[in-house]
C-alpha positions in Angstrom: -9.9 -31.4 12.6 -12.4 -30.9 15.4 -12.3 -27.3 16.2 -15.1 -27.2 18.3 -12.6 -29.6 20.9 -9.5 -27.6 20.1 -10.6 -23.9 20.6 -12.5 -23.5 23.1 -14.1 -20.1 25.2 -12.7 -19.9 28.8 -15.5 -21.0 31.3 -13.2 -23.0 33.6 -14.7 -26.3 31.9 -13.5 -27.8 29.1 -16.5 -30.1 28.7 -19.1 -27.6 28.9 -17.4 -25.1 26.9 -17.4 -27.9 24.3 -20.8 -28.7 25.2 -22.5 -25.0 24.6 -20.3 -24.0 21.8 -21.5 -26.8 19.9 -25.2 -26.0 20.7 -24.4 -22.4 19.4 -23.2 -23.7 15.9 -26.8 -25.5 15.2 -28.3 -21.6 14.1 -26.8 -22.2 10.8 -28.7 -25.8 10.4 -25.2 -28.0 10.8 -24.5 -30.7 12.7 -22.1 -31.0 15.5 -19.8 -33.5 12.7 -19.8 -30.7 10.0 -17.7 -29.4 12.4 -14.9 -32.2 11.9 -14.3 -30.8 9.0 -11.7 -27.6 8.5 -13.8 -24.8 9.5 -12.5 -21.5 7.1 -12.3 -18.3 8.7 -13.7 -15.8 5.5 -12.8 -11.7 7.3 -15.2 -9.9 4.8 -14.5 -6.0 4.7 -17.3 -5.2 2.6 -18.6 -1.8 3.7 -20.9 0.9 1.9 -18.8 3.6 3.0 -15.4 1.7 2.1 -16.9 2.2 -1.8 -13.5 -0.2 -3.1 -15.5 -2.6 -0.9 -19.3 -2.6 -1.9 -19.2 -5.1 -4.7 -17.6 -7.9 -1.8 -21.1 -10.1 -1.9 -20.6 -12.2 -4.7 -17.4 -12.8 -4.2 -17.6 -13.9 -0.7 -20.5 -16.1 -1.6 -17.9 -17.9 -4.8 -15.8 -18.3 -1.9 -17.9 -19.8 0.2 -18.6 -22.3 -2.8 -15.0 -23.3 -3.1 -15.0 -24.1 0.3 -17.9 -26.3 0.5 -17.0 -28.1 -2.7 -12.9 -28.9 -0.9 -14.5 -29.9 1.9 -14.7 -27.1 4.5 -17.4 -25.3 5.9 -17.2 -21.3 5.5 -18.2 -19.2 8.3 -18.3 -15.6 7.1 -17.0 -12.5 9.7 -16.1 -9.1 9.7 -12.9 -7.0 10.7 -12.6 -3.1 10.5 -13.0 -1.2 6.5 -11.3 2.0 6.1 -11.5 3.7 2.9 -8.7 5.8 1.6 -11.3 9.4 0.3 -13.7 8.5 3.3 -11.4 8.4 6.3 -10.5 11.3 8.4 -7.6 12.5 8.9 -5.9 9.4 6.9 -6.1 5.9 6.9 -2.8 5.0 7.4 -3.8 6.5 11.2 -5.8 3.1 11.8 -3.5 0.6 9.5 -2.5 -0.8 12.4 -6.0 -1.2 14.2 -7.1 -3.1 11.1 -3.9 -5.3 11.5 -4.7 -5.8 15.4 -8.5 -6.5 14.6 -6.9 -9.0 12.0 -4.7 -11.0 14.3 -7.1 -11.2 17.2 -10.2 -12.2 15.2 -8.0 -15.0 13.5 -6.3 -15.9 16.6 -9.4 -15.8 19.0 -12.2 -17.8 16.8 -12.2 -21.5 16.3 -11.6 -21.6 12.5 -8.5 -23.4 11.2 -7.6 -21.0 8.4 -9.2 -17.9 6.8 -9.3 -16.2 3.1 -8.5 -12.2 3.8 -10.4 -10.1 1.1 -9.4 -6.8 0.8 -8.7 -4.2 -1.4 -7.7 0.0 -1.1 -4.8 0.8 0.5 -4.1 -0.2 3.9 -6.4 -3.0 4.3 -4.2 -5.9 2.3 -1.2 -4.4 3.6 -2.6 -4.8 7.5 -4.2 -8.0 6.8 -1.4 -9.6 5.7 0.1 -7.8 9.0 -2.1 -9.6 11.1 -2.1 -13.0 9.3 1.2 -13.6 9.6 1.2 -12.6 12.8 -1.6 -14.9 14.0 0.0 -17.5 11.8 -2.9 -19.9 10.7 -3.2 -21.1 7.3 -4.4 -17.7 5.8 -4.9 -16.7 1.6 -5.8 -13.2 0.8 -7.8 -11.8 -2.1 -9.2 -8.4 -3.3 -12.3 -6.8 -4.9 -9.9 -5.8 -8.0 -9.3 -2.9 -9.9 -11.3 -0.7 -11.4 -12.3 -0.5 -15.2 -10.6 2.1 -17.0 -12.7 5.6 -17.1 -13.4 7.8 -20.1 -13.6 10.9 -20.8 -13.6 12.7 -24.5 -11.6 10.1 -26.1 -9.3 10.2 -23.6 -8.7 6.8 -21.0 -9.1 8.2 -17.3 -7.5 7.1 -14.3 -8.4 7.0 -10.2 -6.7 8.6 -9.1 -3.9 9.7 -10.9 -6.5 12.1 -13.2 -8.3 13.0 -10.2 -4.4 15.1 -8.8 -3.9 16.1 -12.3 -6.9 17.8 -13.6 -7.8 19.3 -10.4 -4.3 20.8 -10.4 -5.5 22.3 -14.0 -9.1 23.3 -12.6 -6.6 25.4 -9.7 -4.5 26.7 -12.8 -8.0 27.8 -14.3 -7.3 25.9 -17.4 -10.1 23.5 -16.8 -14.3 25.1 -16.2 -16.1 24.1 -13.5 -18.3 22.7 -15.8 -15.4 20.4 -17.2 -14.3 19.2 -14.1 -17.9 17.9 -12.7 -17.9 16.2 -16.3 -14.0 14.4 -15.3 -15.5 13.9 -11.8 -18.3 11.8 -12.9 -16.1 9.4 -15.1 -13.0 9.2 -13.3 -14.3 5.6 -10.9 -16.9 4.6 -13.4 -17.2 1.1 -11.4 -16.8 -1.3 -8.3 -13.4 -1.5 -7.8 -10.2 -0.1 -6.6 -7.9 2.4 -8.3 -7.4 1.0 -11.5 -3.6 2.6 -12.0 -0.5 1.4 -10.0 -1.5 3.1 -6.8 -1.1 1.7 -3.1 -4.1 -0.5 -3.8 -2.8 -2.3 -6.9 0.7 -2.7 -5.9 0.0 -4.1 -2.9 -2.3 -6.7 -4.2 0.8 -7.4 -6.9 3.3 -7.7 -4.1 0.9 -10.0 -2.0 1.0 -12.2 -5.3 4.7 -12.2 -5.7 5.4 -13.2 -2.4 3.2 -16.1 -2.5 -0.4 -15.3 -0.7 -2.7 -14.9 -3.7 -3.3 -17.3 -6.3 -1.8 -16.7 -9.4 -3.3 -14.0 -11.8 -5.4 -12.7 -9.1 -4.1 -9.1 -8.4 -5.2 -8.0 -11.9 -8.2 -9.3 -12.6 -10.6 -6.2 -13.0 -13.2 -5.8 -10.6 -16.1 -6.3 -12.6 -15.3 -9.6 -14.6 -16.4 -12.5 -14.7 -13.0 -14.4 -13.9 -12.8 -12.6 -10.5 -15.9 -14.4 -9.1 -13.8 -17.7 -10.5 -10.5 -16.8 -8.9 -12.3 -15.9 -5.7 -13.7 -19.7 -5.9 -10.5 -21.0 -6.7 -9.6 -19.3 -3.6 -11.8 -21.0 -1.5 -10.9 -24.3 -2.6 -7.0 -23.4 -2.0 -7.6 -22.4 1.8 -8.8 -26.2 2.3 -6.1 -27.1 1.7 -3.1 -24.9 2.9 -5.2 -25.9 5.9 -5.2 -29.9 5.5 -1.8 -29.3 4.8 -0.9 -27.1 7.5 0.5 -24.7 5.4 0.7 -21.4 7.3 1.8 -17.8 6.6 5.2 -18.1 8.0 6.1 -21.0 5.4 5.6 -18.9 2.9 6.9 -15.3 3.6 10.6 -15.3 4.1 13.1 -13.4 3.6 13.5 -14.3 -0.2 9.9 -14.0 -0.6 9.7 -10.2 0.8 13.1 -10.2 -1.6 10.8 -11.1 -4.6 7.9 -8.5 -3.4 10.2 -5.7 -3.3 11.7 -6.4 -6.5 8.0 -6.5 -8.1 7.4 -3.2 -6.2 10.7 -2.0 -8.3 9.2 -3.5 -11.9 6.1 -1.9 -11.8 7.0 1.6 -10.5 5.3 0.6 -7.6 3.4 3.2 -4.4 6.1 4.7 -2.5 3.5 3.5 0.4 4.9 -0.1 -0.6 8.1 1.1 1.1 6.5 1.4 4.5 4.3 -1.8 4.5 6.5 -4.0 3.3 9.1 -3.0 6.1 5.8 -3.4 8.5 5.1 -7.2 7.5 8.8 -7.6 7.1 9.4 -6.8 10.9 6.2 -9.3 11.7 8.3 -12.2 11.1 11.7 -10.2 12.8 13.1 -9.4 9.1 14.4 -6.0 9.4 14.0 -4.7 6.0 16.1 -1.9 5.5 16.2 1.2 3.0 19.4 0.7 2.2 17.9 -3.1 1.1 15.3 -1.5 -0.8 17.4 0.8 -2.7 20.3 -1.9 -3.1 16.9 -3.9 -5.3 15.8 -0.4 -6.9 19.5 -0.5 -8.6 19.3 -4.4 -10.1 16.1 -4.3 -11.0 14.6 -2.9 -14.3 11.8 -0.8 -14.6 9.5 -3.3 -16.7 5.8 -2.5 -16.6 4.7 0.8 -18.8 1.1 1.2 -16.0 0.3 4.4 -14.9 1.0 7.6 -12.8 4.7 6.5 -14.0 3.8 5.2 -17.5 1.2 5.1 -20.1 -1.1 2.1 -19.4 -3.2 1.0 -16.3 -4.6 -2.2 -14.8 -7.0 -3.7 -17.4 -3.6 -3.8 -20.1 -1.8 -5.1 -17.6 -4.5 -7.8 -16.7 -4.5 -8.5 -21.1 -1.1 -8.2 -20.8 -1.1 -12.1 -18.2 -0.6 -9.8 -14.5 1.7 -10.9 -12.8 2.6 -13.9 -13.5 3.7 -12.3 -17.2 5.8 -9.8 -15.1 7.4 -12.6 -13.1 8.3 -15.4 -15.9 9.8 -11.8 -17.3 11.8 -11.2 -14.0 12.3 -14.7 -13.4 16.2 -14.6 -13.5 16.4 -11.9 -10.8 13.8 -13.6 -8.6 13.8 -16.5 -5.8 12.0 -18.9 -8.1 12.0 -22.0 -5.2 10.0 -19.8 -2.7 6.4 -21.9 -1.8 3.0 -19.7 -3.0 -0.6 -20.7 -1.8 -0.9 -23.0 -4.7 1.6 -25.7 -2.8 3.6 -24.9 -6.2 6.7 -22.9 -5.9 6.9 -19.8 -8.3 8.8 -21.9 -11.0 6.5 -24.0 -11.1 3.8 -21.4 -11.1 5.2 -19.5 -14.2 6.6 -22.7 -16.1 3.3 -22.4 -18.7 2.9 -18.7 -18.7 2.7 -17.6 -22.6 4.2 -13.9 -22.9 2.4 -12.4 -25.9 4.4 -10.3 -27.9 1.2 -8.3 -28.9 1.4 -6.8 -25.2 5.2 -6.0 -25.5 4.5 -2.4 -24.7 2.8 -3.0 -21.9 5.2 -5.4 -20.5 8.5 -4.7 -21.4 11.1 -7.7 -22.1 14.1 -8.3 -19.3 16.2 -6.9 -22.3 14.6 -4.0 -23.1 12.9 -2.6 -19.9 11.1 0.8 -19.6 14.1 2.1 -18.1 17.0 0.1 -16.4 16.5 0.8 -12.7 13.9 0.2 -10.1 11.0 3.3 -9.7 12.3 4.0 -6.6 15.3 5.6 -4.5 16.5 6.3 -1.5 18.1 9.5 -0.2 20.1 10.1 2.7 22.0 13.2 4.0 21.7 15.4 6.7 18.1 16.5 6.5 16.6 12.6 6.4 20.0 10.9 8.5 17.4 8.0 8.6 16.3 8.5 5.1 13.6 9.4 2.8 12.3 8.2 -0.6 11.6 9.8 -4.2 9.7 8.2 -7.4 12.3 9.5 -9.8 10.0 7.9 -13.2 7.6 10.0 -11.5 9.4 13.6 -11.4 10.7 16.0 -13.7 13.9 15.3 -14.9 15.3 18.2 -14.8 14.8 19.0 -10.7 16.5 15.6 -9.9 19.5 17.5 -9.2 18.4 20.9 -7.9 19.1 23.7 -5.1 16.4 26.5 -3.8 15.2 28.3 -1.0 12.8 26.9 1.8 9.6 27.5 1.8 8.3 25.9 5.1 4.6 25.5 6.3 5.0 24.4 10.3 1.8 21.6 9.8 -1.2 20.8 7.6 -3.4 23.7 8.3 -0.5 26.4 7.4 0.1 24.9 4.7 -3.7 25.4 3.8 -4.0 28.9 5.1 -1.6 29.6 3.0 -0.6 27.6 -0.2 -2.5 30.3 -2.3 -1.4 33.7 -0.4 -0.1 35.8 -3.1 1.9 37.7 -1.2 4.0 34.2 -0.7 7.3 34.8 -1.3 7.8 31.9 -3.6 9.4 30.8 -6.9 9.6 28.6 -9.4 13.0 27.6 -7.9 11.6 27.3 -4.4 12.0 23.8 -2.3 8.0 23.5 -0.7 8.8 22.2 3.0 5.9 20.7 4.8 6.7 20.0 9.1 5.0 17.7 11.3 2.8 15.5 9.3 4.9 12.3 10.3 3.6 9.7 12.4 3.2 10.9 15.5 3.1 14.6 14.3 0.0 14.7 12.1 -0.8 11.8 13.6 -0.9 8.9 11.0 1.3 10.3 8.1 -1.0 11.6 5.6 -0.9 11.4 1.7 -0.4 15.3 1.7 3.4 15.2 0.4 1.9 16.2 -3.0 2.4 19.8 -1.8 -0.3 21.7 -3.9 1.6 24.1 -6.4 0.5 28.1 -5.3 -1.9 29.3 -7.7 0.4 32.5 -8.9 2.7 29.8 -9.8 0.1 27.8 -11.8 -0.8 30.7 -13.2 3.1 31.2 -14.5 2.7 27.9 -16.3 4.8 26.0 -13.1 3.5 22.3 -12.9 6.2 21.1 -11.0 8.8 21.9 -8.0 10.7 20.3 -5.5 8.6 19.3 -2.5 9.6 17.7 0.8 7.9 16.3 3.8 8.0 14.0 6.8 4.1 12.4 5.7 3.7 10.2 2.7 1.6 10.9 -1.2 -0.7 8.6 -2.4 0.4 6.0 -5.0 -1.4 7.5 -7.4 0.1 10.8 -7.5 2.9 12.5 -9.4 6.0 15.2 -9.2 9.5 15.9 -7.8 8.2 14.5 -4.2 10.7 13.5 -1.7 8.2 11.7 1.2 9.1 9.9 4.7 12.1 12.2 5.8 13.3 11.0 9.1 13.1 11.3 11.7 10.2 13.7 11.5 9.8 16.9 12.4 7.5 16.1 15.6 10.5 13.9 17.3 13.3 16.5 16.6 13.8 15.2 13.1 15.8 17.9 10.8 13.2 18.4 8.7 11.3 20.4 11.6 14.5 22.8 12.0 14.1 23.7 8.3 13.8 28.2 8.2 12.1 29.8 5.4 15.5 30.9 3.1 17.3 28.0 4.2 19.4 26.2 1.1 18.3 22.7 0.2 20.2 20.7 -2.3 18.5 18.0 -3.9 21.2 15.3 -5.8 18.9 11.9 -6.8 21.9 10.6 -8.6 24.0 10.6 -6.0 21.2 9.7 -3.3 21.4 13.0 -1.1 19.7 15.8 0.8 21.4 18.3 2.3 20.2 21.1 4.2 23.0 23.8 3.5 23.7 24.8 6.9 26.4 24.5 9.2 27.0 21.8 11.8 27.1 24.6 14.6 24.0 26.4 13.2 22.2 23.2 13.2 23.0 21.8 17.0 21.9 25.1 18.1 18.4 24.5 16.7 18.5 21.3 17.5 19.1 22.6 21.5 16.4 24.6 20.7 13.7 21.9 19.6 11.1 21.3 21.7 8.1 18.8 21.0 4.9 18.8 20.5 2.4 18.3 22.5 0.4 15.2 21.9 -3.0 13.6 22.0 -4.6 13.3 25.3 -6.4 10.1 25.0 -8.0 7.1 22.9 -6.5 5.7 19.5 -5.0 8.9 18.7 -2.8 8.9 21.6 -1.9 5.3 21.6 -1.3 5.8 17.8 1.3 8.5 19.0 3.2 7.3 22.1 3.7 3.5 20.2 4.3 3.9 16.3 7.8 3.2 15.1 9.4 5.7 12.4 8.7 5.9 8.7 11.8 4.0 8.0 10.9 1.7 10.3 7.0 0.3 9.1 4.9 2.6 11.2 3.8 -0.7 13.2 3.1 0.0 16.8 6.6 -1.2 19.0 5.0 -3.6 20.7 3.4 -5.6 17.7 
């Protein structure tokens, strides 16, 4: 286990790179031998401006006590922190820089395995991009959810609340003076989004496939048992890495099987979609929509958590996490698959207790919230590669629905003009948003939650068919159809959409149609021409290399 021989920095001689790395490690007070031991890798994203990641400290430090005690010696480092409300234009833009500063930090450093700890929205998904890529013994972890807010008697949300009473305070049914009040309770602590948005079902994914200890994903952020599990943690990385235990032993194909079918159960972030196709392709599983909808269809709908039911993280933490929700799913599930414990997930759930006094929040195999998945895929003309909707999430009655196009060509028309009364715009209306894909926004924004104009707000409208090529956070709500591709900016149909044009919306049936002809639409397709794009840095990178919605969004050459 002598890292200090085994990974070594290139000076053309071995013996002296030994020699001076070795000299380096005294700063810390250890001896040359501590370094026989396994040396753990802890990629700590705590940031001040990343607010899900400002309580990290003590939970780094537990995790550096579960090393020492199995053994190890912990050696603490940092990787990039984005922040979903505090990164501009949108952090799925630098998903995959995280994932590259991941992998090369693991790769690069003489550590023998590393604990990943994480928490809003992109961060778990790119670091377990990067782990598995890098491929060293690797366990992630995150700061937890948020405790539940309150506001007059009423349980708040982040950020679910945040979309819907600002929505009201545009409809003029909630005072300024209310909505400062809502503001100030709706993140009352450290923590992530404490409803099933990206953050939480990410974490709950990570923890069906195998890389988080059990019971981790739902522990709020602020108890007690967190600074335990993140010790627990600790000790497990020892010894994935005495055992050589790495990421690719563990996620497989029936493992991302297991995630997505999780994803399904808890009316999972439609974001889900996209990074588990990402960290599918890392290990050259192409993960398909047609796979994910193909799940959606066998699997019931079984926890009753928020934006799509009634409850939110700290019932579904009382209610045993995930672990509950698996012994639950257990007959649709690959039950051999290996976890971080060294116990498969049979083995994992064999003592889980269901309590029936938290029935409601987890529903029984026999009697599920509803009896399909929380999402589905369409396909048709306008999306030929395919977009998504969160049907739990919509309005019943626009699942199957026809209107008129209203299109805005990018983000700032939609801005300008959203709220122009003269918009000629009904209740009926399908809202068309162009080139906030990928490469066309760049980075695929959580703007598909098309604001509803104002006159219509004011008409009692809360709803309407929306479409776009960019993504909505997992928090939000409404008759959303997100992902369509190809995307407008690479000649996708989406971006040939004309204000008037007939779109036909059939969820059932798993379509979208633009109702034109096949003539009309070759000629605007001979018409097309692209966008222009970035002209250097990230940004430009970002847009000559990043794969398709339906695809991951990973860069084509990772």
């Amino acid at each position: 286990m002598d890292n200090i021989r085994r990974t070594k920095t290139a000076y053309g001689d071995e013996g002296f790179s030994t020699f001076i790395q070795a000299a380096f490690r005294r700063h810390l007070g250890h001896d040359k031998n501590d370094f026989t031991k396994p040396v753990i890798g802890i990629c700590n994203t705590e940031s001040d401006v990343n607010r899900c990641h400002s309580h990290f400290g003590p939970m780094v430090e537990a995790m550096k006590r579960g090393v020492l005690m199995a053994g190890g010696i912990p050696l603490e480092f940092p990787t990039i922190s984005i922040g979903e409300m505090t990164t501009s234009p949108t952090t799925m833009l630098y998903r995959n820089l995280v994932a590259i500063d991941t992998e090369e930090m693991i790769r690069a450093q003489p550590i023998d395995g590393v604990i990943l700890i994480g928490g809003c929205d992109k961060m778990l998904p790119a670091q377990l991009m990067g782990a598995i890529s890098a491929n060293k013994p690797a366990i992630t972890f995150t700061g937890g959810p948020m405790a539940n807010g309150e506001y007059e008697g009423k349980t708040l949300g982040a950020c679910t609340d945040c979309r819907f009473y600002w929505q009201e305070y545009r409809a003029g049914s909630v005072s300024e003076t209310e909505i400062d009040k809502i503001n100030a309770a709706l993140a009352p602590t450290a923590g992530h989004c404490m409803v099933m948005g990206s953050a939480s079902t990410m974490a709950v994914c990570a923890e069906a496939m195998g890389m988080m200890l059990p019971g981790a994903a739902a522990i709020p952020a602020t108890m007690n048992k967190r600074l335990n599990k993140a010790q627990e943690t600790g000790k497990a990385i020892v010894d994935l890495v005495k055992q050589d235990v790495r990421p690719r032993d563990i996620v497989t194909v029936k493992s991302i099987e297991n995630a997505v079918r999780v994803l399904m159960a808890v009316g999972g972030s439609s974001n889900a979609v996209i990074h588990l196709t990402a960290i599918a392709r890392r290990l050259g599983i192409k993960l398909t929509l047609e796979e994910f909808d193909r799940l959606s269809k066998q699997t019931p709908f079984l926890a009753n958590l928020r934006p799509a039911g009634d409850y939110q993280m700290e019932e579904f933490y009382q209610a045993g996490g995930v672990p509950a929700l698996l012994k639950e799913l257990a007959p649709l599930l690959h039950m051999r698959e290996r976890t971080v414990t060294g116990q498969t997930l049979e083995e994992v759930v064999e003592n889980v207790q269901r309590s029936e006094n938290y029935r409601h929040v987890i529903k029984p195999l026999d009697n599920p919230l509803y009896s399909t998945g929380g999402i589905v895929t369409l396909k048709g003309n306008l999306v030929p590669d395919g977009a998504i909707i969160k049907p739990k999430a919509a309005t019943p009655a626009l699942l199957k629905h026809s209107g008129k196009a209203v299109v805005f060509k990018s983000l700032d028309d939609l801005e300008a003009r959203i709220d122009d009364p003269h918009l000629d715009v009904t209740a009926n209306s399908v809202l068309v948003l162009q080139n906030a894909g990928p490469v066309g926004a760049p980075g695929m924004p959580e703007a598909g939650m098309i604001p509803i104009p104002k006159k219509l707000l004011a008409q009692g409208v809360r709803d309407m068919v929306r479409i776009s090529d960019c993504r909505m956070s997992g928090t939000a709500f409404g008759t959303v159809i997100l992902h369509a591709a190809p995307e407008a900016a690479v000649g996708g149909t989406i971006g040939l959409i004309k204000d008037g044009d007939v779109i036909e919306l059939n969820v059932e049936a798993g379509t979208l149609t633009l109702k034109i002809s096949e003539e009309e639409l070759a000629l605007r397709k001979q018409e097309w021409k692209p966008r222009e794009l970035h002209t250097r840095g990230y940004a430009r990178l970002y847009q000559k290399h990043v794969l398709q919605a339906n695809e991951g969004c990973d860069f084509d050459f990772l």
